[in-house]
Each structure stands twice: as structure tokens, then as C-alpha cells.
C-alpha positions as CSV (number, residue, x, y, z in Angstrom):
1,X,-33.7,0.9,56.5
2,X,-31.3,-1.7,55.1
3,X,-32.4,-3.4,51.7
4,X,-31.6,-7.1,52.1
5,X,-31.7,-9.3,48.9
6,X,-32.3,-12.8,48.3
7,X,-28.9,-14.7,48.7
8,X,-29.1,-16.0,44.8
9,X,-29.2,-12.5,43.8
10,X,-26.1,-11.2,46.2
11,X,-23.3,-12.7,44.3
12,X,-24.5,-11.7,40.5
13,X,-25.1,-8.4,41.3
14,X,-21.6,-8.1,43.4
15,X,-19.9,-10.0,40.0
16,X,-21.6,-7.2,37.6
17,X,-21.3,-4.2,39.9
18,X,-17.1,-5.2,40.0
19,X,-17.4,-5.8,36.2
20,X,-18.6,-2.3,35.3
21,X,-16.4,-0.3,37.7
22,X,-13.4,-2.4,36.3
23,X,-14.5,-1.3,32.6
24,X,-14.9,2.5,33.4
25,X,-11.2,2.6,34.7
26,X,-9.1,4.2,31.7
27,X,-5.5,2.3,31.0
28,X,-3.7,5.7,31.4
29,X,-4.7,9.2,31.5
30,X,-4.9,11.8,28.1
31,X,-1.9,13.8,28.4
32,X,0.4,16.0,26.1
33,X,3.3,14.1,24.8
34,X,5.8,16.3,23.0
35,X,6.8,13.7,20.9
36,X,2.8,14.3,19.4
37,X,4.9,17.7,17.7
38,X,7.5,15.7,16.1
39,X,4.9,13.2,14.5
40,X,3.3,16.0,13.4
41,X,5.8,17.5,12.0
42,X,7.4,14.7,10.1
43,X,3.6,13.5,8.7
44,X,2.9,17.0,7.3
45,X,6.2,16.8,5.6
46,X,5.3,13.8,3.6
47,X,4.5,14.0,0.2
48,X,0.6,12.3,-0.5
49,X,-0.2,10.6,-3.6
50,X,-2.0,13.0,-6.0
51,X,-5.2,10.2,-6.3
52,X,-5.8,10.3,-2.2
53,X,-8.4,12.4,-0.9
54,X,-8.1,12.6,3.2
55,X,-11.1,11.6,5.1
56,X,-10.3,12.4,8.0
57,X,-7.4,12.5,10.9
58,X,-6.9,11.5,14.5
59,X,-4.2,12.2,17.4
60,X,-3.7,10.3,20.5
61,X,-1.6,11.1,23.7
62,X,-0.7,9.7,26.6
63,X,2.1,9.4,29.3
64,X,4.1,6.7,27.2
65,X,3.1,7.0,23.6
66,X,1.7,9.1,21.3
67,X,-0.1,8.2,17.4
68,X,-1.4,10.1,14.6
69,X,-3.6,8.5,12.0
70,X,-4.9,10.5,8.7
71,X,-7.8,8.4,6.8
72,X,-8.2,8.4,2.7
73,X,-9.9,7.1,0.1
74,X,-8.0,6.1,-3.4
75,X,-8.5,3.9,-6.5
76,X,-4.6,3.2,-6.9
77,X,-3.7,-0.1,-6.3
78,X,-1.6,-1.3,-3.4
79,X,1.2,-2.0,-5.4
80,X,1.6,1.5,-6.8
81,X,0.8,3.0,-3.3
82,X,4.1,0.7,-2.3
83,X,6.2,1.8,-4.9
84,X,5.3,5.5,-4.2
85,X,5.8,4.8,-0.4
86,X,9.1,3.3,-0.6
87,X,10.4,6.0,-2.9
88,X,9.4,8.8,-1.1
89,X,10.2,7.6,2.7
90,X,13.7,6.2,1.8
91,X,14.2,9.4,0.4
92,X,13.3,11.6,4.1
93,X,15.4,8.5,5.7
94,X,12.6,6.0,6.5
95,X,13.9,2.3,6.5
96,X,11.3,-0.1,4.7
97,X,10.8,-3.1,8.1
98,X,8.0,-5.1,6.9
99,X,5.3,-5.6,4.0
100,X,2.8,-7.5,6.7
101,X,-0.1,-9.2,5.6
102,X,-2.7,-9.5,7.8
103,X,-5.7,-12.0,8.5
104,X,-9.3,-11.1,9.3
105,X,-11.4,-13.5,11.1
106,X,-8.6,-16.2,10.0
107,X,-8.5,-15.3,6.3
108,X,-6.2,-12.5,4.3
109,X,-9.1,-10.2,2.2
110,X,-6.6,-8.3,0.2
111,X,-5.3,-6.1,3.6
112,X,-1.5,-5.1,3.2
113,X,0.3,-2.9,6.2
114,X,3.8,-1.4,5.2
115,X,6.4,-0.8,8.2
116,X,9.1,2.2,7.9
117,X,11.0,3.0,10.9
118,X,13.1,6.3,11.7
119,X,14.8,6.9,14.8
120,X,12.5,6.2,17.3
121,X,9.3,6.2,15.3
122,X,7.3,3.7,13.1
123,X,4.9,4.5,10.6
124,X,2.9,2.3,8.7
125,X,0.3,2.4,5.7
126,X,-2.2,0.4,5.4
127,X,-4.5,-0.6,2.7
128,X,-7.7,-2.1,3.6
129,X,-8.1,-4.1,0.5
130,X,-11.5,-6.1,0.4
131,X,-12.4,-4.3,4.0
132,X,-12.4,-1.0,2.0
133,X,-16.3,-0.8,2.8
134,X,-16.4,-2.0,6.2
135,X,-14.1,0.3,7.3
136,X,-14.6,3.5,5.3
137,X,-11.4,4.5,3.9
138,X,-9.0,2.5,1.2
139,X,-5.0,3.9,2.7
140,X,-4.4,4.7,7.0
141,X,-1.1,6.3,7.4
142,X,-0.4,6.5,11.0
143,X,2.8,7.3,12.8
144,X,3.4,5.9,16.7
145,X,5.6,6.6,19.0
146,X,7.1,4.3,20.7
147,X,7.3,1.8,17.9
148,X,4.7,-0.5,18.6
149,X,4.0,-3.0,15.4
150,X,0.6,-4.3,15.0
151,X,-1.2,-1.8,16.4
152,X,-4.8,-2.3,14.5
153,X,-6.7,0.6,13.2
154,X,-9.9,0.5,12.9
């Protein structure tokens, strides 16, 4: 028995059958990258400021890069997060890149991201200013490999 549908229907279901195949294809397979043990190592050998309480931490791996984030909540304000920040990554050879500023839904609400690069690494913190309560945390540290800049978190 062959199911024959009307010819208005054949194209629209074709268009969302494609659509939903397309979507389930990942961009690259979860794989070890040992570059994942560097990261690690060089984020656990950063100093935290005393007011941050971690909320939580993530890890991603793949063929070509590699990212780990850790989550916290803090009342210090941004410009004493920076100060600390620069001090303590120039002194474990981070170079300061950027103090970005970046726009949500076309307007700045208080967000700040901090660059540092090291070799073949870049880590950034960012504070989630005014966002703070949409996104659950105050400070993301996260460390990438390869540098890629811009990368949102979320």
C-alpha cells in the first residue's frame, strides 16, 4: 500500500522533514582534546577572589577546540574584579588584549568581558552586570582553546 498525499501537502512536509534532519546533525563530534589538561591545569592554578562563591563549572571538547567555563556569584564590583584580574594574570604571564564591552539586544546593561592571552590560549572574565539575574551568576571565567574572541556564554 503506498500513502499518496495531496500535492499542497508534498512540498511542506518534504521542507520540514529536511529541516529537522538538518538540525539533529551535530557540527563536530565530542572528543578528548588534550589541550582540555592544560586548561585545566592553568585554571586551577589561578588564584579566585576571596568574595566569589563558584556555582558551577563546564568543559567542552572537540576535534579543534577545547573550553572550560566555571560560574560565580560576587558582590565586588567590576572594577575591583579588574584590578584583581590584571594583577594576578600578568603575574602567571597573561597579556591583558581587551576590556570589551558588549551590547544586549542593541544596548550595553553594565556587561564587561576582559581578554588575557598566553601562548595559545585566551581566557576571558566576564561580568554580567545588569544581566546578573537573567543569567544566574555575576563573574564567568572561561579559558578556550584555540583563541576564539567573542565567544558568548550563556
Amino acid at each position: 500500500m503506498v500513502l499518496r498525499l495531496p500535492s499542497k501537502l508534498t512540498f511542506p512536509l518534504l521542507f520540514l522533514t529536511l529541516a529537522a534532519f538538518s538540525a539533529c546533525k551535530p557540527d563536530e563530534p565530542a572528543i578528548y582534546n588534550p589541550k582540555l589538561d592544560e586548561m585545566t591545569e592553568f585554571l586551577n592554578s589561578l588564584p579566585v577572589h576571596p568574595t566569589k562563591t563558584e556555582l558551577n563549572s563546564a568543559s567542552r571538547s572537540l576535534k579543534s577546540r577545547a573550553e572550560i567555563i566555571k560560574k560565580y556569584k560576587s558582590p565586588v564590583s567590576f572594577q575591583e574584579a579588574k584590578e584583581f584580574y590584571l594583577k594576578s594574570l600578568s603575574e602567571r604571564d597573561w597579556h591583558f588584549a581587551e576590556d570589551y564591552k558588549p551590547k544586549h539586544k542593541g544596548r550595553n546593561r553594565g556587561e564587561r568581558i576582559l581578554y588575557f592571552t598566553r601562548d595559545e590560549f585566551v581566557l576571558s572574565v566576564h561580568y554580567a552586570g545588569e544581566r546578573n539575574s537573567d543569567l544566574g551568576w555575576d563573574y564567568a571565567v572561561r579559558i578556550a582553546h584555540p583563541p576564539d574572541w567573542r565567544e558568548k556564554i550563556s
